[in-house]
C-alpha positions as CSV (number, residue, x, y, z in Angstrom):
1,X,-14.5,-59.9,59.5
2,X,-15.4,-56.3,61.1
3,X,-18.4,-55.9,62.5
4,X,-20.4,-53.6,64.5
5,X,-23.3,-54.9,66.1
6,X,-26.3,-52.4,68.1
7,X,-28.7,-54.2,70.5
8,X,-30.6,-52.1,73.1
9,X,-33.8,-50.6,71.2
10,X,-37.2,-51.1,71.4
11,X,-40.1,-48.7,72.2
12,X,-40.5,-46.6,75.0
13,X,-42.6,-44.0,76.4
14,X,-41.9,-39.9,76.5
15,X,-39.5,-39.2,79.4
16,X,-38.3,-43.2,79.5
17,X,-34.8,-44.5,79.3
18,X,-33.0,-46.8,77.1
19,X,-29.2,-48.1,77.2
20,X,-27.8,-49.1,73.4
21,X,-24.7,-51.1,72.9
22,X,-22.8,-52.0,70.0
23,X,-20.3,-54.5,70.5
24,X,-17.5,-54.6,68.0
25,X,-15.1,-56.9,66.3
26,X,-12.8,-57.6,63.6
27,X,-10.8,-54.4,64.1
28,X,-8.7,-53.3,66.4
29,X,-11.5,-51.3,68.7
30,X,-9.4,-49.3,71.3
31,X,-7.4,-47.7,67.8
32,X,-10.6,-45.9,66.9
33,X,-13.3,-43.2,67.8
34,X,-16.7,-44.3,68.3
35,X,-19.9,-42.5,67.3
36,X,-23.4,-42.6,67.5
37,X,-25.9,-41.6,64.5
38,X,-29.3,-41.4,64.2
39,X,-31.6,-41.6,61.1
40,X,-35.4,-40.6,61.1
41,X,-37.9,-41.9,58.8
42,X,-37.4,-39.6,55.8
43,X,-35.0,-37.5,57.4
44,X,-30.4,-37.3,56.9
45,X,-28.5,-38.9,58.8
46,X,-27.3,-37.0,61.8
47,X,-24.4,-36.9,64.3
48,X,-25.2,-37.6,67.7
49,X,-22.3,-38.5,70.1
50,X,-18.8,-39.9,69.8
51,X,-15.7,-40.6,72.1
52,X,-12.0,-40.6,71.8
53,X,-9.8,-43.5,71.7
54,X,-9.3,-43.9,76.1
55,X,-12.7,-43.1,77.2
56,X,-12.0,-39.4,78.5
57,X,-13.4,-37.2,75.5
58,X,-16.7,-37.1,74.8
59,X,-18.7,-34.7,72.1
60,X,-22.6,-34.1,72.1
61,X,-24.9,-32.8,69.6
62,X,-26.9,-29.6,71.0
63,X,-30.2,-31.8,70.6
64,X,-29.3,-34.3,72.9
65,X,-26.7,-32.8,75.0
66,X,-27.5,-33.6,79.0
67,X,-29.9,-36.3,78.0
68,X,-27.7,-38.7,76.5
69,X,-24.5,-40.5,77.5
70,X,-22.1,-42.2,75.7
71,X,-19.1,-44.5,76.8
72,X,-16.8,-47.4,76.3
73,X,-15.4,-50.3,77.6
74,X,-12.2,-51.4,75.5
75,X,-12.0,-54.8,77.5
76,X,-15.7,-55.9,76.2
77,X,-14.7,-53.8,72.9
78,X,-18.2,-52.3,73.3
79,X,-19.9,-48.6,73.1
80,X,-22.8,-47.5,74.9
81,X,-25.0,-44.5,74.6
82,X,-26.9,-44.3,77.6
83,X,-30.5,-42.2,76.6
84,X,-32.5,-40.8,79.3
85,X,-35.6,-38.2,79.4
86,X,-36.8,-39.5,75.9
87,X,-38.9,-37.2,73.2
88,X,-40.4,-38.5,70.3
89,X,-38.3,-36.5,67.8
90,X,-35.5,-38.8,69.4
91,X,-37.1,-42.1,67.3
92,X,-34.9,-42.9,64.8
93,X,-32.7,-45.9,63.9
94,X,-29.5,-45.1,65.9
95,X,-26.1,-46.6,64.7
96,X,-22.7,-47.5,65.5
97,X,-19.5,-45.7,63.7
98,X,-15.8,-46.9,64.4
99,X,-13.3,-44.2,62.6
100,X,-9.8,-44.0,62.7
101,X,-7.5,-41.4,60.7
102,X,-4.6,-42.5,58.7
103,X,-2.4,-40.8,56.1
104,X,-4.8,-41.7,53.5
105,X,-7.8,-40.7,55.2
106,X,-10.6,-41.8,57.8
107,X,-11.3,-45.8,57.7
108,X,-14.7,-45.9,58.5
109,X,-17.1,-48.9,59.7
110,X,-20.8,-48.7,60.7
111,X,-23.0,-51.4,62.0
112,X,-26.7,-52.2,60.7
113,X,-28.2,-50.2,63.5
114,X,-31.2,-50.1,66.0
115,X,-34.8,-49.1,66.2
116,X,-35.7,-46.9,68.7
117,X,-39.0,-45.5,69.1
118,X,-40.4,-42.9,71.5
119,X,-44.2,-42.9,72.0
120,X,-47.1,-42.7,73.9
């Protein structure tokens, strides 16, 4: 059975940090790209971060770049997105996307996600 499942949110203050993880299973983790999404109340779903396959590529959305981190650990089949120097448009439910291309197409598998909220 795949799944994808965040942990790591809660509520934090303007300028605070936070550390999500999704930990993945059911799939063979280290054959796919992992990305972050966010989705604010009301608002589309939006890219945030993703890696490559061996943790040496990493891509950044212009409203996050330099704030936020993400990496992997294949051996714990994990993702982290590391979130430092909060603002409050950065609440948002934040999830987890495994994709891998194949000569069909992109095999795609998202987990349930995690509440994050930046306030006073």
């Amino acid at each position: 059975q795949v799944q994808l499942v965040e942990s790591g949110g809660g509520l934090v203050q303007p300028g605070g940090s936070l550390r999500l993880s999704c930990e993945a299973s059911g799939f063979p983790f280290n054959s796919y790209g992992m990305r972050w999404f966010r989705q604010g109340s009301g608002k589309e779903r939006e890219w945030v971060a993703a890696i490559s396959t061996e943790p040496g590529s990493t891509y950044y959305a212009d409203s996050v770049k330099g704030r936020l981190t993400i990496s992997r650990d294949n051996a714990k089949n994990t993702v982290y997105l590391q979130m430092n120097d909060l603002k409050p448009e950065d609440t948002a439910v934040y999830l987890c996307n495994a994709e891998k291309w194949g000569r069909t197409g992109p095999t795609n598998h998202w987990g349930q996600g995690t509440q994050v909220t930046v306030s006073e």
